[in-house]
C-alpha positions as CSV (number, residue, x, y, z in Angstrom):
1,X,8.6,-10.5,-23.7
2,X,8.0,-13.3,-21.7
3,X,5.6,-15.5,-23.3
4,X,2.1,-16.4,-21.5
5,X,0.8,-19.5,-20.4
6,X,-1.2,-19.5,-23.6
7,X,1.6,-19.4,-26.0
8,X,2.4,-23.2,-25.4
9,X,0.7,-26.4,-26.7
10,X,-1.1,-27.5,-24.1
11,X,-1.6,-31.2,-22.7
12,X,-5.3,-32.5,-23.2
13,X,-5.6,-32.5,-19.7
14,X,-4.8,-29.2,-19.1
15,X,-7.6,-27.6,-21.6
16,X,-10.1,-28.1,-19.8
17,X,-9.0,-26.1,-16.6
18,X,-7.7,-23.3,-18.8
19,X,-11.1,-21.4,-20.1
20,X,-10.1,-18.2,-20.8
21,X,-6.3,-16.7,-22.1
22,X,-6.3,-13.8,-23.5
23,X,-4.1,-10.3,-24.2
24,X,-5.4,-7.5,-22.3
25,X,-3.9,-3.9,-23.5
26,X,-4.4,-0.6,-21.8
27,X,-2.8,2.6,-23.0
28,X,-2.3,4.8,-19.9
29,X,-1.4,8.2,-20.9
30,X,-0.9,9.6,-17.4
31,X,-1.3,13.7,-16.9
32,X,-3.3,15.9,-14.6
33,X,-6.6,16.6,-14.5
34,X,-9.5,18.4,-12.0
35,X,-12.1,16.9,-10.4
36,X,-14.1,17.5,-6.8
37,X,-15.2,14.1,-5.8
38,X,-16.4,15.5,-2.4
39,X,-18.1,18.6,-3.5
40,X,-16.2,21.1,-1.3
41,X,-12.7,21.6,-3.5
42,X,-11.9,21.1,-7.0
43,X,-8.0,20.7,-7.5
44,X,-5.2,18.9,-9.4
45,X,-5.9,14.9,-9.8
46,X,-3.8,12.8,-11.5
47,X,-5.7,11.2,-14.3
48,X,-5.7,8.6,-17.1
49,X,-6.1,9.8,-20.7
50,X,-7.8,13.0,-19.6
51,X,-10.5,11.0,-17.2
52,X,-10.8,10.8,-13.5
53,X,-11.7,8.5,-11.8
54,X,-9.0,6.1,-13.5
55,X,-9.8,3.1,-15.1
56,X,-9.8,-0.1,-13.7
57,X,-7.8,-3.5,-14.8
58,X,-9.8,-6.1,-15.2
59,X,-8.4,-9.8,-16.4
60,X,-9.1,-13.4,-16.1
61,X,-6.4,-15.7,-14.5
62,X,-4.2,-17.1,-17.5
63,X,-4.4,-14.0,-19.2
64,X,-1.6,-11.6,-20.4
65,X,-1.9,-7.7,-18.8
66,X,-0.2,-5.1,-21.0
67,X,0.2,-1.6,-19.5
68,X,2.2,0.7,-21.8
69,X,2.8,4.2,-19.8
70,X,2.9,7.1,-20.5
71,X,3.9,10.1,-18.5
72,X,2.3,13.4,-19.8
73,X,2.7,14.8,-15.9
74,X,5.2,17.5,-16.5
75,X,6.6,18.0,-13.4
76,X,6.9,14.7,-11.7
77,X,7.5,10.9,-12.2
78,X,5.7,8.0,-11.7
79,X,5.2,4.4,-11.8
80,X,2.7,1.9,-11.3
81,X,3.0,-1.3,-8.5
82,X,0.1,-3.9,-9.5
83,X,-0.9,-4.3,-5.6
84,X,-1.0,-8.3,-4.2
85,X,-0.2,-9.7,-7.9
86,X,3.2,-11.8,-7.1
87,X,4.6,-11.4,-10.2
88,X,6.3,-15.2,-10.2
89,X,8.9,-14.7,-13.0
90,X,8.3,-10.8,-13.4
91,X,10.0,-9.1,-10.6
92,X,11.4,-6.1,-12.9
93,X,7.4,-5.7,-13.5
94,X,6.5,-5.1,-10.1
95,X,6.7,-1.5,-10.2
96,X,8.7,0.2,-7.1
97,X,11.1,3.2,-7.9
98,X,14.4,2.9,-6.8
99,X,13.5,-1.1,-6.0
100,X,12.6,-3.2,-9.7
101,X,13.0,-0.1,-11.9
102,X,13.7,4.0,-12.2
103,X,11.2,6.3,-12.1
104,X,9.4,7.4,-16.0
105,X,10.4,10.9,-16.2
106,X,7.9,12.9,-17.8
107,X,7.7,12.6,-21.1
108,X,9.1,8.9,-21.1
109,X,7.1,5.6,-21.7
110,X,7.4,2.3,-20.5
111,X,5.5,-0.7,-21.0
112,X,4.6,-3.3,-17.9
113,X,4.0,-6.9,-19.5
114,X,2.9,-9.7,-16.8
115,X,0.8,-12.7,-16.6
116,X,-1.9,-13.5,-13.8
117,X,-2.3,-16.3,-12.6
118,X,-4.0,-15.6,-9.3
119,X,-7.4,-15.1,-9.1
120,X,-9.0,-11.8,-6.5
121,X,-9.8,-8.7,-5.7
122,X,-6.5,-6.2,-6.3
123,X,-6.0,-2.7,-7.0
124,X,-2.9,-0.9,-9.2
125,X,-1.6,2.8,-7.9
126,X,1.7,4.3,-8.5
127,X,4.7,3.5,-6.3
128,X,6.4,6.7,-6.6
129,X,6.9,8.5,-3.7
130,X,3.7,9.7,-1.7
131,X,1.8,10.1,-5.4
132,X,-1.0,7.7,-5.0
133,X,-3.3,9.6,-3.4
134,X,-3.4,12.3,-6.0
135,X,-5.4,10.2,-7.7
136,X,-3.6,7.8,-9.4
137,X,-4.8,4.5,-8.4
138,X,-8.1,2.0,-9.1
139,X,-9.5,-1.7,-9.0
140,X,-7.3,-4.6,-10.6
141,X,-10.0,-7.2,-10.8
142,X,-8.5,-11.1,-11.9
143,X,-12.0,-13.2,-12.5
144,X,-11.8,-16.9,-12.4
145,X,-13.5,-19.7,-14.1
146,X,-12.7,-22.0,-11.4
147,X,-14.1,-19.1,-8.5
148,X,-15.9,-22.1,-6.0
149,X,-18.6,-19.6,-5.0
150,X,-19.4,-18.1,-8.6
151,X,-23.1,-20.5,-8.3
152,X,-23.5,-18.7,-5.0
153,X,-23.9,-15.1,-6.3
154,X,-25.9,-13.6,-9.2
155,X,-23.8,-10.2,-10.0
156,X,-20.7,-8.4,-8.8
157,X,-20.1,-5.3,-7.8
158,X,-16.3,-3.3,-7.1
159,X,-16.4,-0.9,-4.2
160,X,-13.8,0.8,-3.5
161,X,-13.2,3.1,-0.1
162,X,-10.4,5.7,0.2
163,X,-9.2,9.1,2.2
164,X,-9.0,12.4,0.6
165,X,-6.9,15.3,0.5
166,X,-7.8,18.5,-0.4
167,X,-4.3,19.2,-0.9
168,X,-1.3,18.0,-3.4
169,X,0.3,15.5,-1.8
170,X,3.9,16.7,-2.9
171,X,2.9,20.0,-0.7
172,X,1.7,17.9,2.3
173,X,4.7,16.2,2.7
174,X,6.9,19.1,2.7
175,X,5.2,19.7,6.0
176,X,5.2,16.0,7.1
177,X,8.9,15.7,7.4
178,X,9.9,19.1,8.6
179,X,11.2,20.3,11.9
180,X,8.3,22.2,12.2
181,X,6.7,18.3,12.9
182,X,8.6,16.8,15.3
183,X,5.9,14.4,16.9
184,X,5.0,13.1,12.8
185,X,1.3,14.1,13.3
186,X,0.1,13.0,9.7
187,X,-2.0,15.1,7.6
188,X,-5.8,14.5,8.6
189,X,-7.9,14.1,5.1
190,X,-10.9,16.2,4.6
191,X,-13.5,13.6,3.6
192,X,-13.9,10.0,2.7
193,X,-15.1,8.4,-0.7
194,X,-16.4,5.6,-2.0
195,X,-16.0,4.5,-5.7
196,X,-14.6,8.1,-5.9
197,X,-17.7,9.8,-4.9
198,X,-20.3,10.5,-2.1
199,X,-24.0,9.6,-1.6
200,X,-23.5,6.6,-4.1
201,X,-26.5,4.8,-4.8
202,X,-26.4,1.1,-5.8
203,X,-29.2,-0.7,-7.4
204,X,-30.3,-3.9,-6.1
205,X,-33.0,-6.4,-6.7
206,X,-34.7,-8.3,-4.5
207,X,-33.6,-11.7,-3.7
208,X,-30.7,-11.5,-5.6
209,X,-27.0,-12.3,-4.3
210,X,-24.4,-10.0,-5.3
211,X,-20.7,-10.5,-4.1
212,X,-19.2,-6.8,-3.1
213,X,-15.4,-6.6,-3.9
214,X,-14.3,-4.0,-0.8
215,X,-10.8,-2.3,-1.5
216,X,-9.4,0.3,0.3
217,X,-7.4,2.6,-1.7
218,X,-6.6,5.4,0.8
219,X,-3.7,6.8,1.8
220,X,-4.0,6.5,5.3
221,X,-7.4,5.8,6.8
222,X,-8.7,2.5,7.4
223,X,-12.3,2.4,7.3
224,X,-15.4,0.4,9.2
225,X,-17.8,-1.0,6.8
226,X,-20.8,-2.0,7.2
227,X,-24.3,-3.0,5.2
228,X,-27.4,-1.9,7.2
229,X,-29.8,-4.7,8.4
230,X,-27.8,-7.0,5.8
231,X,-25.4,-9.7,6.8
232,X,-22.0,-10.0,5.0
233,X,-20.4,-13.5,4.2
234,X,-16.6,-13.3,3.4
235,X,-15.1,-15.4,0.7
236,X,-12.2,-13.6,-0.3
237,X,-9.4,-11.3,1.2
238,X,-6.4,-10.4,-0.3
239,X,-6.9,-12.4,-3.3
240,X,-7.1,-15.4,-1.1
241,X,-10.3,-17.8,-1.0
242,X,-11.9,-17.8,2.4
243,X,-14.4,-20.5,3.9
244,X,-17.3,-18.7,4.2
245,X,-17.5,-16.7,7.5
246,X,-20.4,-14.2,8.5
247,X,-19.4,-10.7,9.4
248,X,-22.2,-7.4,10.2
249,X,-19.3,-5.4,10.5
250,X,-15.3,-5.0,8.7
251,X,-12.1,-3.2,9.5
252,X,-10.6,-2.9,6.1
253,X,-7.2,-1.0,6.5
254,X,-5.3,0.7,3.7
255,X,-4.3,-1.5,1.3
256,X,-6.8,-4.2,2.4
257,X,-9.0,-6.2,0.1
258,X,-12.7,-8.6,1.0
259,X,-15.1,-10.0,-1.4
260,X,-18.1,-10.5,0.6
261,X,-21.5,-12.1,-0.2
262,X,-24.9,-10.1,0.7
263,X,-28.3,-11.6,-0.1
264,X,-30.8,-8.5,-0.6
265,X,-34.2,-8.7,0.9
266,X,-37.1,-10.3,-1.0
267,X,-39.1,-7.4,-0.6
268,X,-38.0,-3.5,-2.3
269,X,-40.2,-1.6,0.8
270,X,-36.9,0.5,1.6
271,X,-33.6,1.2,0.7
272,X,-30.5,0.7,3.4
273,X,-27.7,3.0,4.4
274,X,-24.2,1.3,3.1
275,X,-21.8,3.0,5.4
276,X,-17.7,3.5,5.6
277,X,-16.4,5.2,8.5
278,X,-13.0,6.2,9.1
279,X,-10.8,5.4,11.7
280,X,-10.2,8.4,13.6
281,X,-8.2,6.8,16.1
282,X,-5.4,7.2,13.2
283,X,-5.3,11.0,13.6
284,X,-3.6,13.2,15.7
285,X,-5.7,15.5,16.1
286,X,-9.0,15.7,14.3
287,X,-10.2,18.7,12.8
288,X,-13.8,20.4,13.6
289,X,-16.6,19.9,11.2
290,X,-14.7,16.8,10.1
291,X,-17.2,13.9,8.7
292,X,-15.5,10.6,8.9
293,X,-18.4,8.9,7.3
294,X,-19.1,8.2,3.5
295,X,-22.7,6.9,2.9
296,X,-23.9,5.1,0.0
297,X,-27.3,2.9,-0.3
298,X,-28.5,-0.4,-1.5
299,X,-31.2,0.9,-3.6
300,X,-34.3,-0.9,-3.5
301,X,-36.5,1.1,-5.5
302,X,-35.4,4.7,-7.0
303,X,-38.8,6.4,-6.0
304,X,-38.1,5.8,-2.0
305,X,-36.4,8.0,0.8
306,X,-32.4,7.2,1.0
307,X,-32.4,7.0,4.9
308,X,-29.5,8.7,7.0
309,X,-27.3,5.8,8.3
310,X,-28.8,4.7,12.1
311,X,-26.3,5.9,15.2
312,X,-24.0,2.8,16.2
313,X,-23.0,2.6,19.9
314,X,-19.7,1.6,19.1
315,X,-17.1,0.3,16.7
316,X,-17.3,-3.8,16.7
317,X,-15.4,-4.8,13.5
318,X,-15.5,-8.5,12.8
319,X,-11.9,-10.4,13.7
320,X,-10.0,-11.3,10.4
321,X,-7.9,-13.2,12.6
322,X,-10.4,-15.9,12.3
323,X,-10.6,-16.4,9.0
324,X,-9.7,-19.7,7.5
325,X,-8.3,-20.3,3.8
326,X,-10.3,-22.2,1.6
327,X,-7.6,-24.3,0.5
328,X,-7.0,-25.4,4.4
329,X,-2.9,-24.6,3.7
330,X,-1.4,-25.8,6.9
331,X,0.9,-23.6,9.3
332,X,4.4,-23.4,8.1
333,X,5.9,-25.4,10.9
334,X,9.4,-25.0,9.9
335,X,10.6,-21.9,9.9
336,X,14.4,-21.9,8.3
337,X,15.0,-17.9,8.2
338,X,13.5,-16.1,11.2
339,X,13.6,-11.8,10.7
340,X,12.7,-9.6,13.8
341,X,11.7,-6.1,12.8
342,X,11.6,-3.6,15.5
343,X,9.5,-0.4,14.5
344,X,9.6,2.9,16.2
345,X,8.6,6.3,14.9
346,X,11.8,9.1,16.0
347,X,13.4,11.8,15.4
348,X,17.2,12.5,13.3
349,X,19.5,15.1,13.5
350,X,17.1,17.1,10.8
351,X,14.4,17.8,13.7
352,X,11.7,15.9,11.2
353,X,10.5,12.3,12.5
354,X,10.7,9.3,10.5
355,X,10.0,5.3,10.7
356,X,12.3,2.9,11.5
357,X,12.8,-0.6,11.3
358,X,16.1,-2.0,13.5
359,X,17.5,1.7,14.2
360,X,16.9,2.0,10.7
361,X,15.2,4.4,8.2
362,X,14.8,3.1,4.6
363,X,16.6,5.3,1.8
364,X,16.6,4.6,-1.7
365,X,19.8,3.2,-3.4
366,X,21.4,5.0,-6.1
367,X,20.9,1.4,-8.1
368,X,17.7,0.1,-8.1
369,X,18.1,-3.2,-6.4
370,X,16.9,-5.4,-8.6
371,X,19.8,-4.0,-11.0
372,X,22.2,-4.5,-8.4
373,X,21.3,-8.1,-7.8
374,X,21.6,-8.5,-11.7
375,X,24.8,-6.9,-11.9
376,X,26.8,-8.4,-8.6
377,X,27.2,-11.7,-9.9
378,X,27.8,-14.3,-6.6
379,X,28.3,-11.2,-4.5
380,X,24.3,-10.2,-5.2
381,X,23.7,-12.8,-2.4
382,X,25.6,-10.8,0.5
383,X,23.1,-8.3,1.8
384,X,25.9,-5.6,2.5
385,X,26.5,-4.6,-1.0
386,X,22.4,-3.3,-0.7
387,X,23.1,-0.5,1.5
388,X,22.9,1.0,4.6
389,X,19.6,2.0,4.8
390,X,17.6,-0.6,2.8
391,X,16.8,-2.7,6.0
392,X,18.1,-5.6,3.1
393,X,17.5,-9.2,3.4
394,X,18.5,-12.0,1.6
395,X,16.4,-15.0,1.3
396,X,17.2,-18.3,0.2
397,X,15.2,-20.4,-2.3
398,X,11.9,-22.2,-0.4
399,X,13.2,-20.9,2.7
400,X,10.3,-20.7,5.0
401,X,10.8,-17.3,6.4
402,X,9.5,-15.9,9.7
403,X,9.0,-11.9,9.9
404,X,8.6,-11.0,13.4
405,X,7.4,-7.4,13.8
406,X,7.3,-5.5,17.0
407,X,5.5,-2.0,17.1
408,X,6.9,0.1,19.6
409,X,5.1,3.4,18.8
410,X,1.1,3.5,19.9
411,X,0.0,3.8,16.3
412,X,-1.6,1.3,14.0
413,X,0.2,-0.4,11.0
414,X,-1.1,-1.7,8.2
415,X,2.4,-4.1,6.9
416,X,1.9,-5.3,3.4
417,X,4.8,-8.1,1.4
418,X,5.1,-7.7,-1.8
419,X,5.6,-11.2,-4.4
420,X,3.5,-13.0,-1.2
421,X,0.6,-13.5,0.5
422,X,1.7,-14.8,4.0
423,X,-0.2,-17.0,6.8
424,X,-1.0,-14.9,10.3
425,X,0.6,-17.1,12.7
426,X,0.1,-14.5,15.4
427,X,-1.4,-11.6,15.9
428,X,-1.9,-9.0,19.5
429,X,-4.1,-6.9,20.8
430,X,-3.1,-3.6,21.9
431,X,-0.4,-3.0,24.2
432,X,0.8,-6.5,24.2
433,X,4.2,-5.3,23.8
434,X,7.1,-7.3,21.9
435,X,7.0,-10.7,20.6
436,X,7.8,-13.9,23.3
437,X,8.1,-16.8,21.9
438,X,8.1,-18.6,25.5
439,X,4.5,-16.9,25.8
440,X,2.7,-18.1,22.8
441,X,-0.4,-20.1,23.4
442,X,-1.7,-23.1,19.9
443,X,-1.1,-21.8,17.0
444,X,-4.1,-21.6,14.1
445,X,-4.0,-24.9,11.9
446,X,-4.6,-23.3,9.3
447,X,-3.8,-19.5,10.0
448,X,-5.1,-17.3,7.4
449,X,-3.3,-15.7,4.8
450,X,-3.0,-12.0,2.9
451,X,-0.9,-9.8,2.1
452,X,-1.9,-6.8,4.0
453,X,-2.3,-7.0,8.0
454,X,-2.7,-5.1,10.6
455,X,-0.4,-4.6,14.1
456,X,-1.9,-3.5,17.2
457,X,-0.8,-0.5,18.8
458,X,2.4,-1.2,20.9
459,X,1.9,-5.2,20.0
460,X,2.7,-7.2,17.7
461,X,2.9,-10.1,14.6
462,X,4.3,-13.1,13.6
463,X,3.5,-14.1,9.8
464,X,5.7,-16.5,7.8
465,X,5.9,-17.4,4.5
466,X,7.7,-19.8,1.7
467,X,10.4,-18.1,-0.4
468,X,9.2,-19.7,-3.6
469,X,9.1,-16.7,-5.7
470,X,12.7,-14.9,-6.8
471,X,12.9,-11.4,-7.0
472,X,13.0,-8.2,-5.0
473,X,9.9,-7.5,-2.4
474,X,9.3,-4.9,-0.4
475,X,8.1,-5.1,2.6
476,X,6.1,-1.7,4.1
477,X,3.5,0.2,6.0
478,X,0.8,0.8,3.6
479,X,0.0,4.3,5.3
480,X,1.7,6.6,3.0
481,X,3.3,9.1,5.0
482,X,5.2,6.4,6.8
483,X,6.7,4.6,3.8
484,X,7.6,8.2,2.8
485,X,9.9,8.5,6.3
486,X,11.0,5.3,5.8
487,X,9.0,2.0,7.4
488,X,10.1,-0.1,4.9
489,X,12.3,-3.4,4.6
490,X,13.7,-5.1,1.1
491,X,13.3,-8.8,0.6
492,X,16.1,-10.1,-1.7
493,X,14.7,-13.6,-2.6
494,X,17.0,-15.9,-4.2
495,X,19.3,-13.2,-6.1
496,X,21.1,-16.1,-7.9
497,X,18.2,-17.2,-9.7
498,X,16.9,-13.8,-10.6
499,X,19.9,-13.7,-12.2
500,X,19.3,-16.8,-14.5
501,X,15.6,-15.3,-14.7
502,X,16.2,-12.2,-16.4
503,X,20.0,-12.2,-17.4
504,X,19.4,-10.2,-20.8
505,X,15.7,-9.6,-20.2
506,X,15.4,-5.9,-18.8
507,X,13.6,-4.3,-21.5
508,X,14.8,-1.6,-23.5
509,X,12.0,0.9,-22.1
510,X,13.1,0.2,-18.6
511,X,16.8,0.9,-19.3
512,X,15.4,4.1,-21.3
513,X,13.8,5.7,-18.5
514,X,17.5,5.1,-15.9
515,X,19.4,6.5,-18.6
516,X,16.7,9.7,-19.4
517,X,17.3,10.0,-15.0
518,X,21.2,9.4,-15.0
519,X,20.5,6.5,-12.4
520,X,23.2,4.1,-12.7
521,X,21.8,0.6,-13.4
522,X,25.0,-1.7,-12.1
523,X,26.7,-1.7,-9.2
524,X,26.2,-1.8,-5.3
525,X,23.9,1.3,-3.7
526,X,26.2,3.9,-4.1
527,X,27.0,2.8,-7.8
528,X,30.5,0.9,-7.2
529,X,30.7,-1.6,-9.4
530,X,34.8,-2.3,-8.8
531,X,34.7,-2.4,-5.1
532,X,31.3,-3.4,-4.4
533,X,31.8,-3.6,-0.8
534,X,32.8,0.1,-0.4
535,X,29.2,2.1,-0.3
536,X,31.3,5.2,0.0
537,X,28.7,8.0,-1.9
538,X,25.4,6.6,-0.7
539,X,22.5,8.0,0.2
540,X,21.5,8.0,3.5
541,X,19.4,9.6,6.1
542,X,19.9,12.5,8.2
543,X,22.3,11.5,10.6
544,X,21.1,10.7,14.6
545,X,20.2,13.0,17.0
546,X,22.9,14.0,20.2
547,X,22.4,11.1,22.9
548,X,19.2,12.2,25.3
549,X,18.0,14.6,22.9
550,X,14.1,13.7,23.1
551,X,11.1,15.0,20.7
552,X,10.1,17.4,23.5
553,X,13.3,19.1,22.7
554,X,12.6,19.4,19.7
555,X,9.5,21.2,19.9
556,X,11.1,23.3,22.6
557,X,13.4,24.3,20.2
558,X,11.2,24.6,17.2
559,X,8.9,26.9,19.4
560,X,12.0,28.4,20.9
561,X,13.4,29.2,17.8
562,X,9.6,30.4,16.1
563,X,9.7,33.0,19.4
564,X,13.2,34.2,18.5
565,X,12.3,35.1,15.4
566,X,9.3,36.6,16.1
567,X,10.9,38.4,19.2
568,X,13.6,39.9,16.4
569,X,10.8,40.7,13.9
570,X,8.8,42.7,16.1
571,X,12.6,44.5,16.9
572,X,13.4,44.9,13.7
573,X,9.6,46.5,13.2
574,X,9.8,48.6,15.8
575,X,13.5,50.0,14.5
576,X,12.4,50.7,11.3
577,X,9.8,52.9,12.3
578,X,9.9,56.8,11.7
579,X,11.1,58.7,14.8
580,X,8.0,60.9,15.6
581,X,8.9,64.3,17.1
582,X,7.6,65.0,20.6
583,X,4.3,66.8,21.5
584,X,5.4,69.3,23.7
């Protein structure tokens, strides 16, 4: 195991900045469990040692996290991605199947061993295909002694916002991507949470300053947030240290992450609606009887009414655009490695409609990529021997790299890197259409930086960031149904060095769980490893659709084909009836 930063001898100089280093163990046995966190189902959950809600990680930057896994499941695998952590050094612990290891069967353990040393607001969920939102995910929490607004709060509080399905998330994607849903329409969820329950109640004191850790842990909704007759002040998003900015109201997509400060009242003469509303502009359609809203309360004093949240005229989310980084990083003016990602939503030869980046629609390798770039030698640096359909990149070492990402579909997209939080050089509105660089007015000074951003509906953004981190880093939609068809692109970040990194350093566990699979752990995408240039044997998608042959087809055909074979049903009905002799 790699050692931590507190396994050295120290300089004098450097104690004093270091006040915390510590070990942190959790034993995750992973297995399913029941619960009904919105009163109206109970069903399957994925749980942790028999408990749902999941725990949380909490940690304090400099500290060592162990997670040893185990997968008690029975009938799927899993994994665990520890979301906005970069995982400098620790790529293989980053946690994507198919990407920096193979999936832990059931019955298998593994054990994820990492250092933080970031400071923020985070969250951990598996990053096995579509299985978050059964249940398994929760707050990551990193404290800091050096936090520079830690004398401008008295207490902290996690809350955590999310979608819910009444439904197993294996069975909803059978549906998803199937013929029988050629426009994509995603699965609408049947009510919103917050900290994994409804009509929360959270005690306040007057006076007091608490500092509200917001993450949003759905699978597809992004939710509006807001704290009746109570101002928020930002400090934090993403795990990245804001100047203070006042905000009454947030957009906080999938994935997203704000610490925000809110003073309480001096007086306890009522208690105030905390509300999260979901984005229905997400959903195809949305069903009847559907509440978007999940209501909590600051809690003044336990013996008054909790008040139904007040009617807003209309959704006016504060601009994260405008945030600035506390450390005042300037803009990356120098961009050496410039990417442009073209996204559409379509249809393949399968009648199903997936995401595409390029004309492309991510497939997992055969090899996890992270084992091919361990196992190519000088070839791991030529992004051919990655695949077809792993929309592959390869970066160079401090490259600064531009991602330039177009949405051509009239959806929102919530685009999050791993191994990097990245400045927002530029961001659309709606219907801004693609990228022109001749049509660009200043750029931010300091632009601000996350990991998780949102593109406009048929617009788009610009971010960049500096390739100081080796490894393999996806880089995805965060609304679960679409990395599932495919909106995802694979950052290959200075293969040669990962090499050096971890040559001999894959743990045994990790190698355990490919060989309990049969996934090959060397080679190119297809497994080659003597011509690793010939992919023949790959996986790849469904192949493209007969030029002019548009989604409207498609549900022609799909409704032409339903009437068939109800038109040969009712036939076949009325032949196998019993010939009744006449009356007369």
């Amino acid at each position: 195991m790699a050692p931590s930063l507190c396994s050295f001898l120290l300089p004098i100089s450097l104690l004093s900045s270091i006040a915390h280093c510590a070990t942190v163990t959790y034993d995750f046995d992973i297995g399913w469990t029941y619960a009904n966190p919105d009163g109206q189902q109970t069903r399957p959950v994925i749980g942790v040692n028999g408990q749902w809600p999941v725990p949380p990680i909490v940690a304090t930057k400099g500290d060592r996290v162990v997670v040893n896994v185990k997968n008690s499941l029975g009938n799927e695998s899993t994994s665990l991605h520890f979301h906005g952590l970069y995982q400098n050094g620790t790529t293989h612990m980053d946690g994507p199947v198919a990407v920096s290891q193979c999936g832990i069967l059931p019955g298998s353990s593994f054990t994820y061993n990492f250092t933080v040393d970031q400071p923020g607001s985070y969250w951990w969920h598996s990053h096995e295909r579509g299985q978050y939102p059964d249940g398994l995910r929760a707050p990551l929490i990193v404290h800091d002694s050096e936090d520079p607004f830690q004398d401008q709060y008295d207490e902290e509080i996690v809350l955590t916002l999310s979608d819910w399905y009444h439904g197993r998330m294996q069975d909803l994607l059978k549906g998803f991507i199937n013929i029988a849903n050629p426009s994509g329409a995603e699965p609408v969820p049947q009510a919103a949470l917050m900290n994994d329950t409804q009509n929360l109640g959270i005690k306040v004191q007057p006076g007091k300053t608490y500092l509200f850790r917001l993450i949003n842990m759905g699978a597809f909704a992004a939710h509006y947030v807001w704290f009746e007759e109570h101002m928020m002040r930002v400090v934090e998003v993403d795990g990245v240290y804001t100047e203070p900015t006042e905000a009454e109201m947030l957009y906080v997509t999938a994935a997203q992450r704000y610490s925000v400060l809110v003073t309480a009242k001096n007086d306890s003469s009522a208690n105030f609606a905390v509300v999260g509303s979901m984005d229905q502009d997400l959903f195809d359609a949305v069903p009847e009887g559907l509440n978007p809203n999940v209501t909590g309360w600051l809690v003044y004093d336990d013996t008054k009414p909790k008040p139904a949240p007040k009617e807003i005229e209309a959704f006016e989310p504060f601009d994260d655009y405008n945030l600035v980084p506390y450390d005042k990083e300037q803009l990356l003016d120098r961009v050496d490695h410039s990417i442009t990602l073209d996204m559409k939503m379509d249809n393949l030869r399968d009648g199903a409609n997936y995401a595409f980046f390029n004309g492309v629609s991510y497939v997992s390798p055969k090899v996890p990529t992270l084992y091919s770039v361990l196992s190519t030698g000088a070839n791991a640096t030529n992004p051919i021997i990655y695949g077809s359909n792993t929309n592959s990149f390869v970066l160079g070492a401090n490259e600064v790299v531009e991602i330039v990402l177009n949405n051509d579909d009239p959806g929102k997209h919530p685009f999050h890197l791993h191994g990097h939080a990245f400045q927002v050089v530029t961001r659309s509105e709606d219907d801004a259409g693609f990228y022109d660089p001749s049509n660009v007015t200043a750029l931010p000074a300091s632009p601000m930086k996350r990991d998780t951003v949102l593109v406009r509906p048929n617009g788009h953004i610009v971010l960049r960031f500096r390739a100081d981190n080796p490894g393999v880093w996806l880089f995805h939609c965060h609304l679960e149904w679409h990395v599932a068809s495919g909106l995802t692109a694979t950052m290959i970040e200075s293969p040669l060095d990962v090499q050096q990194q971890l040559s001999g350093k894959i743990p045994a566990d990790h190698l355990k769980v490919c060989d309990a699979g049969d996934v090959p752990t060397a080679g190119n995408a297809a497994g080659n490893t003597v011509d690793l240039f010939d992919l023949g044997g790959e996986n790849t998608s469904p192949g493209t659709l007969p030029a002019g042959f548009e989604t409207r087809g498609i549900v022609a055909l799909v409704f032409s084909c339903l009437a068939a074979f109800l038109g040969m049903a009712t036939i076949g009905w009325y032949g196998m009836r019993p010939i009744e002799s006449g009356t007369g």
